[in-house]
Structures are given as C-alpha cells and as structure tokens.
N, C-alpha and C positions, 0 to 999 in steps of 0.2 A: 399194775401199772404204776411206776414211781412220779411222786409228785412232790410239791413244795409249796409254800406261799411265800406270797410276796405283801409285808404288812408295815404298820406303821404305828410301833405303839411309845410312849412318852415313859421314861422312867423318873415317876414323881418325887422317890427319894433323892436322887442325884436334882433334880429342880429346886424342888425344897431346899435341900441343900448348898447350893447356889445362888436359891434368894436370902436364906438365912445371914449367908458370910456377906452380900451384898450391903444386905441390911447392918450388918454388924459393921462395917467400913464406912456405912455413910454416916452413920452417927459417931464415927472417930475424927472424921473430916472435920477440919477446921472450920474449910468454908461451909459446911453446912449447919455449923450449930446456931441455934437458933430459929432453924427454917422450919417450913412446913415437909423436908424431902422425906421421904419412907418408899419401900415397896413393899407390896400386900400379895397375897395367893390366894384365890379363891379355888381351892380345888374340885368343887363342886359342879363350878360352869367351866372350869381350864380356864381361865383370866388371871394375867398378870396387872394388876395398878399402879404403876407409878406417880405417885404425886410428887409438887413442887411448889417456889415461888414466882421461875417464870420459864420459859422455852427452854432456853440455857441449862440452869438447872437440870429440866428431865433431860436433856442431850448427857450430860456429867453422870447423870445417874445410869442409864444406858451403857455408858461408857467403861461403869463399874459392871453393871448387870452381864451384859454381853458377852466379855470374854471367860466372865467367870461361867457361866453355864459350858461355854465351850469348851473349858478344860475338864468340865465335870461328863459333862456326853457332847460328843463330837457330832456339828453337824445341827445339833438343838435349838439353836437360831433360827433356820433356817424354816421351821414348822410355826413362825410368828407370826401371826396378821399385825398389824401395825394397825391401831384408828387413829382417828382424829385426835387432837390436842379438844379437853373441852376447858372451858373456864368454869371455875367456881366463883364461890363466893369472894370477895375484898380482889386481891391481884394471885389469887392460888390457881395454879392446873393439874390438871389429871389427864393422864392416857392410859389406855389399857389394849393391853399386849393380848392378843386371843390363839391361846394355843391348841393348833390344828393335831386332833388324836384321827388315827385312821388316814386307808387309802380315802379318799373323796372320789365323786363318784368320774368325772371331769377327767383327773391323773391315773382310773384305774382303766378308762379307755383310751389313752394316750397309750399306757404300757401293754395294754393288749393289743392294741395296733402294731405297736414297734414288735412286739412279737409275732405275731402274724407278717408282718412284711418284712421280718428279719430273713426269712428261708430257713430255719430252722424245724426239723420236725418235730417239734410242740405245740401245743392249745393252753391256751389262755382264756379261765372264765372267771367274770369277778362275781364276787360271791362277797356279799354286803360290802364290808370295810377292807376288804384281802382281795386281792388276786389269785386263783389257784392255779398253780400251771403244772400238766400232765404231759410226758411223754416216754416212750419206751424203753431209753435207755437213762441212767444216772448221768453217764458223761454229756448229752445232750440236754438236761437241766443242769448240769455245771457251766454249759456253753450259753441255755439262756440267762442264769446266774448274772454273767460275769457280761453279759453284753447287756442285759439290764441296768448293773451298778454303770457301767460306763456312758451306757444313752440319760437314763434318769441323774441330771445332778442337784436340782434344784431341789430337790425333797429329800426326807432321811424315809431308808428304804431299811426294812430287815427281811431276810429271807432265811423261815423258817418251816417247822412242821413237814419237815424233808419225810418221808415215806419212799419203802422200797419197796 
C-alpha cells in the first residue's frame, strides 16, 4: 500500500547560514556600532537571541534576520515562536526566537482531520512528529499532497518518504 509522510524538519545549514550573514551586516551597520546588537544560535535547544539597546533596535535586527532566512529556505519564518522582549541589565534587551522542529502534536490533528473530511480515499495517522498517510493508489496521495499543501498554510510542511 503506497504511503508518504507529511513532516517538518529545519535545515540548520541554510539557518546558520542566515544568521551568520545577518550577523555579518549588523556589525557593518553604522548605526549599530557601538551597540550591544548581535544574534546568537543555540542549536542545541533551536533558540534564536537577538540582543540589543532598546525595542527599535531588535525590530532593525529582525528586519535584517527575517528576510535573509527567507531567501535561504522559503517559508522559515513562519516555524518562529516569537517571546517576550526581556530586559537586562543597564537599558540592554533580549528576545529569543524559538524555532519550532516537527509536526506538533495540535497541527498533526488538524491535518488528519482535513484529511479525513476531505472525501478522499486515504488514512491519516500521526506517528510522533510526522503524519503518515496511506492509501491505494499513488494518484490519490498526489491528490492528498496537493490539497494538503493548499489547506495547511501557516506551517512549512514537507512531504516525504513517498513509498509504493
């Protein structure tokens, strides 16, 4: 029986890569010499940090961070928790960007629902961080494929480990 999943993984070089040149542009910034501005990668926990000297600042920084991820992987944004601003010490802030690896478990029953009340003849089970979806013919997981990518937009979705 042909199958596929439906997964969600983060490619760290392209990130890396992204906060590197970020990093590289803010210290070319005029206005930021002097400052406390940098961003950091914890790849350990998936945490972006942006520090700064005050709101403004991280908005600038963002503004550099942001599209450069998206040119690097499309969509990459969009797997961001955003927290709070916290304050440090003297007048410095920090936020930290939490980047969401995997289905969760919330958006892997959303997409089996939509599947299920699509009328399509396929099954949908999740299975840890992936969704598996089974059904008899290949053109009919090309059909939940593609009605998938179009109901799910809020998330970056891959659909892989296609099996026949």
């Amino acid at each position: 029986m042909p199958s596929f999943d439906i997964s969600s993984e983060v490619d760290m070089v392209a990130l890396k890569n992204a906060i590197d040149t970020a990093g590289k542009q803010i210290t070319n910034r005029y206005d930021f010499k002097g400052t406390s501005a940098k961003v950091e990668l914890n790849e350990k926990d998936s945490i972006i940090t942006l520090f700064g000297d005050n709101d403004f600042q991280l908005d600038q920084i963002k503004d550099i961070l942001l599209p450069g991820m998206e040119k690097k992987e499309p969509d990459s944004t969009k797997r961001l928790e955003h927290k709070d601003v916290q304050k440090m010490g003297g007048n410095k802030v920090k936020q930290e960007l939490k980047i969401k690896v995997g289905v969760d478990s919330d958006l892997a029953k959303r997409i089996s629902k939509l599947i299920k009340d699509s009328g399509l003849k396929v099954q949908a089970s999740i299975q840890g961080d992936a969704v598996r979806v089974n059904g008899a013919k290949r053109d009919l997981l090309q059909e939940a494929i593609a009605f998938v990518k179009k109901s799910v937009t809020d998330f970056p979705l891959q659909f892989g480990n296609f099996r026949d």
